[in-house]
N, C-alpha and C positions, 0 to 999 in steps of 0.2 A: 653820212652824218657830219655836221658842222657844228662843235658845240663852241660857245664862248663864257667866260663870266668876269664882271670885273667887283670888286669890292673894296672893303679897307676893314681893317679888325683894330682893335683898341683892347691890353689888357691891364690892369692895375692888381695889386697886391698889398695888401698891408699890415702886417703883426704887431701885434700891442697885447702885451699880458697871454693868456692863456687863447688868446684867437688867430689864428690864422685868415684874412680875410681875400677872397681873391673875387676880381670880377672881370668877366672878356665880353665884348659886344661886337657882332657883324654884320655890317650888310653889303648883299649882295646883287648883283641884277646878273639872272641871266640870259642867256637865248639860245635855242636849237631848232637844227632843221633837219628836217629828214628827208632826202629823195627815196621814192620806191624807181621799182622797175616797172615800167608800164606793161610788159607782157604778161605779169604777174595775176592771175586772174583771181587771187584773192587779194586784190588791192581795193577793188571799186571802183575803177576811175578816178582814184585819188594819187595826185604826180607829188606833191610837198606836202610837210604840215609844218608851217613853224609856233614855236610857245615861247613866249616871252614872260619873265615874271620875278621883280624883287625880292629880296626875305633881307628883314630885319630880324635877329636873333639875339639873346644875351641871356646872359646867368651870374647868380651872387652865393656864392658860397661863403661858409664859416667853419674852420674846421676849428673844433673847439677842443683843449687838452683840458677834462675835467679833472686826469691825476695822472697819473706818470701808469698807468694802463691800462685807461680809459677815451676814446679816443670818438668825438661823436661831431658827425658832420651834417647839417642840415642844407639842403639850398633851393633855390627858385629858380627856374626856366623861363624865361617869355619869348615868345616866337610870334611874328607877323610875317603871312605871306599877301602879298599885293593880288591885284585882280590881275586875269591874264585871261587873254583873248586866244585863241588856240584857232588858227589858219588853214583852213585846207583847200588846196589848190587843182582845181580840174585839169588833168591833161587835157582832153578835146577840147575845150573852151577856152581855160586860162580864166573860169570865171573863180572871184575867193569868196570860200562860205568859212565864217567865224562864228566860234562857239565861247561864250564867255562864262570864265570861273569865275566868280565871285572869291574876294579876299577873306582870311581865315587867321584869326591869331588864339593864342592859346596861355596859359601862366599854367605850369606843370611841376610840381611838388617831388624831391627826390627826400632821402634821409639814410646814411650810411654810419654807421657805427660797428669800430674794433675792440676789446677788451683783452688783454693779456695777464690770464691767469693767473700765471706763475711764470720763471722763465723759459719754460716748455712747449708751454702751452697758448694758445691766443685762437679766437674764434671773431669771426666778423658775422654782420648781416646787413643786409641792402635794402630798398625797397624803392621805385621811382615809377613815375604816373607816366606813360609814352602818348605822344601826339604828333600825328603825320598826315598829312590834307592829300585831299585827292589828286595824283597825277593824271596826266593824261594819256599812259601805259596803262593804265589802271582799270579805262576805258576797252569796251571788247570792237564796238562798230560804231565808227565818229558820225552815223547818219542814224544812232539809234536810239539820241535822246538819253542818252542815259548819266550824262551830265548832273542832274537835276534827281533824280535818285537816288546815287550811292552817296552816304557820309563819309565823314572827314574817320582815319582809323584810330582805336583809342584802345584803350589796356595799361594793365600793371604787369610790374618784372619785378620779381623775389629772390633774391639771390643768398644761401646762405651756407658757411665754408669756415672749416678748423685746420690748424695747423699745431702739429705734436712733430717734437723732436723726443724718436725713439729712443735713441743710445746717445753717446757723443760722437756718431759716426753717421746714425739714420734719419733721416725728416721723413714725415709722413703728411699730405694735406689731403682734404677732399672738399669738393664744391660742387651744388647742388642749387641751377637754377632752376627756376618757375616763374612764365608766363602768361597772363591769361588776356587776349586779346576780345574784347566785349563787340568789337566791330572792325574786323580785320577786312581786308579787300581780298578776295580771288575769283579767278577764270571759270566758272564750274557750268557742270549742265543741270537746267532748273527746268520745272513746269512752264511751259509757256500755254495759255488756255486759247490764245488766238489759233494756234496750228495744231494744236492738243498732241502736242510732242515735247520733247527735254531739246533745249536749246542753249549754247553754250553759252554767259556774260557773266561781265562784270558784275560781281554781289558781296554785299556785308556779310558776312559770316562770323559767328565763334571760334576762337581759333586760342587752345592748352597747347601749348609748350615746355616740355620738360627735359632736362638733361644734365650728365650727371658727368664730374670728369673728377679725376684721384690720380696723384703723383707723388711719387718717391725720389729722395734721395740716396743716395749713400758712397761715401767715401772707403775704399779699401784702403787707400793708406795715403801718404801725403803729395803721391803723382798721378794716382788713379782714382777716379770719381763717375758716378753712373746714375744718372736722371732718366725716369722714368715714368712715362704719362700714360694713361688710356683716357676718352671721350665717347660718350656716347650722346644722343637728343631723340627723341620724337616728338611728330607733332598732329594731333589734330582737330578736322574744322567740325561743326555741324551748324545747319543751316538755322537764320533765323528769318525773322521779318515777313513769319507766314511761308516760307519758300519750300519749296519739295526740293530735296535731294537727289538726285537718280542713284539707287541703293545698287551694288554687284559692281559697279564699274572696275574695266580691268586698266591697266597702265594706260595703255594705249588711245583709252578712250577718256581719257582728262580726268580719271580719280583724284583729285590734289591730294589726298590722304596716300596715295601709293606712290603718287608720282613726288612727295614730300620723302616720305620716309624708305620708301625701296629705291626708287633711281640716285641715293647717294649711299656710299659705304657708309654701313649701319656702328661700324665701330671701326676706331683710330687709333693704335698705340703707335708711341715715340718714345725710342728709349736713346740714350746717346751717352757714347763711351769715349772721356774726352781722361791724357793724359799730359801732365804739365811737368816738364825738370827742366831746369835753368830754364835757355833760353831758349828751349824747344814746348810745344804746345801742337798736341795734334788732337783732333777727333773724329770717331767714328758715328753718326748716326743714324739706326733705323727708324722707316714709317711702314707699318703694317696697313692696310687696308682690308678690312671681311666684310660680307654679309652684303656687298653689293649683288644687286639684281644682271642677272645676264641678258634679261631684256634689252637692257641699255650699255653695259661693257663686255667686256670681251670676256673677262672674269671675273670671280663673284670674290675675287682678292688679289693684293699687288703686295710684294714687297719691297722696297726703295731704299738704297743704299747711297749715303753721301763723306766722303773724307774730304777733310782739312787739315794742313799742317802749314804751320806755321816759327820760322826760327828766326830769332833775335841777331842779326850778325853783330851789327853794334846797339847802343845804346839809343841811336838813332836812326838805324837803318833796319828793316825786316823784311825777308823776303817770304813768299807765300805760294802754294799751289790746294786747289781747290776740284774736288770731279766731283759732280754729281752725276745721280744716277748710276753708282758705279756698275752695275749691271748689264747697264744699257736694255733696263724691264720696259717692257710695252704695256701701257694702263691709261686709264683716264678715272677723272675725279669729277665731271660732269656731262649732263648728257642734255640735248636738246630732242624733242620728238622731230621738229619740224626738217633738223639738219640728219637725222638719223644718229643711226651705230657707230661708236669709234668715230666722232664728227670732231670730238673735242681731245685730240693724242695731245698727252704731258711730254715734254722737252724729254730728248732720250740721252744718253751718255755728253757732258759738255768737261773739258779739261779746261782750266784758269791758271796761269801764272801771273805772279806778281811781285812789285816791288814798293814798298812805303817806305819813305826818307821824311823823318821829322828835319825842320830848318829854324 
């Protein structure tokens, strides 16, 4: 793979009275190219493909203070993406066949608003229209026309999340998004009526997303503090645009509904136990991993241990040592069918020292 991009960004700000006004614009051009391996007998005869393709993007926000606990943000998206011509290059010949996307812009409506109750209390809510045009990953077989079939994916994201301080020692928050993709892209196997069999491509689909995360605080005294997370998500697709689904599929055989929510741990906590006196600063932090599939890891949970400490010699000098993994646990956090079992091992035991001089 050879990627490149070159661009320029532009951002402005500006406050006056009860508005916050911010706006950034970019564009960019990029290119990539892909060699396969010719011995590869699911290539096709295909040696390169390159893609070449612009994006102009920007956005204007307003964050507006309608009172000292009301806090309401509106703003606008525009995106252009340019046409792009997608190259695929014959080993045996060297002949190039090019497949052209057509350009794709979009104006996409967010809306974000905080309120704080009391001084305890404060609850937000989100809300923002998503728009993403068709890649060329997205595509299952570059000789199968299917270009000119799937749309561009679209959907909303609902996000909505309080925070309560329990004691003068405890915080408590919880956050709870929701997705709903009206025309998402995935790999899946449909009715094909030509071979009167399920065939795997590229297709629009329905695609609910939901997931839910809740974190604590708490302070035991003025050197000891303990942050505490879990995460959870699911997600899933059903077919639309007339399409058959193949119903039973197991992992193995491209369920995106299994292979979405079983081949990753199904639940996440992060707790992390950090202490601070004078010039000393250390912490400990766990990551829990459950409910992964043994299809795809070794096991169906990992626990992950990391220290940090950190001490102040002067005022301007700090020196530091760092181990993750203190265990030295053997896990992984994703899985590819294609590369198998254990394809993707997380870094095992690494020790860090260090030294920071302010000048």
């Amino acid at each position: 793979h050879q990627l490149q991009n070159r661009g320029v960004q532009l951002q402005l700000g500006k406050a006056y009275g009860k508005h916050n006004v911010l706006t950034t614009w970019t564009y960019d051009r990029a290119k990539a190219d892909h060699w396969f391996n010719p011995e590869d007998p699911d290539i096709y005869g295909v040696q390169m493909v390159r893609h070449e393709r612009p994006t102009l993007s920007g956005y204007v926000q307003d964050k507006i203070f309608i009172s000292d606990k009301w806090e309401l943000t509106p703003s606008l998206r525009y995106v252009r993406y340019g046409a792009a011509d997608v190259t695929y290059v014959d080993m045996d010949t060297d002949e190039y066949t090019s497949v052209h996307i057509g350009s794709a812009h979009a104006l996409t409506p967010s809306l974000n608003t905080q309120y704080a109750f009391d001084d305890k209390t404060s609850a937000y809510f989100g809300w923002s229209h998503v728009y993403r045009p068709i890649k060329v990953e997205d595509h299952w077989d570059p000789y199968d026309n299917v270009f000119s079939r799937l749309e561009d994916e679209k959907g909303d994201v609902w996000t909505l999340g309080m925070r309560r301080e329990l004691s003068p020692k405890t915080t408590a928050a919880v956050n709870y998004d929701y997705t709903r993709m009206s025309n998402a892209v995935v790999s899946y196997p449909v009715w094909n009526e030509d071979y009167q069999e399920y065939d795997a491509v590229g297709v629009n689909a329905r695609e609910l997303k939901k997931s839910f995360n809740v974190s604590v605080q708490h302070q035991f005294n003025k050197h000891l503090t303990l942050n505490a997370n879990y995460s959870h998500a699911f997600d899933e697709y059903s077919a639309k645009n007339g399409l058959k689904f193949k119903s039973g599929l197991t992992v193995n055989e491209g369920n995106i509904n299994s292979v979405i929510n079983k081949l990753r741990p199904a639940n996440v906590y992060i707790a992390d136990l950090a202490y601070e006196n004078r010039r000393l600063y250390t912490s400990l932090a766990a990551t829990w991993y459950t409910g992964s599939n043994t299809t795809a890891y070794t096991s169906s949970r990992a626990l992950i241990l990391d220290l940090n400490v950190n001490y102040a010699v002067t005022d301007d000098m700090t020196v530091y040592a760092s181990v993750t993994n203190l265990t030295n646990q053997a896990y992984q956090t994703l899985y590819t069918r294609y590369m198998g079992k254990n394809a993707w091992p997380q870094p095992g035991r690494a020790v860090i020292f260090g030294v920071k001089y302010k000048f």
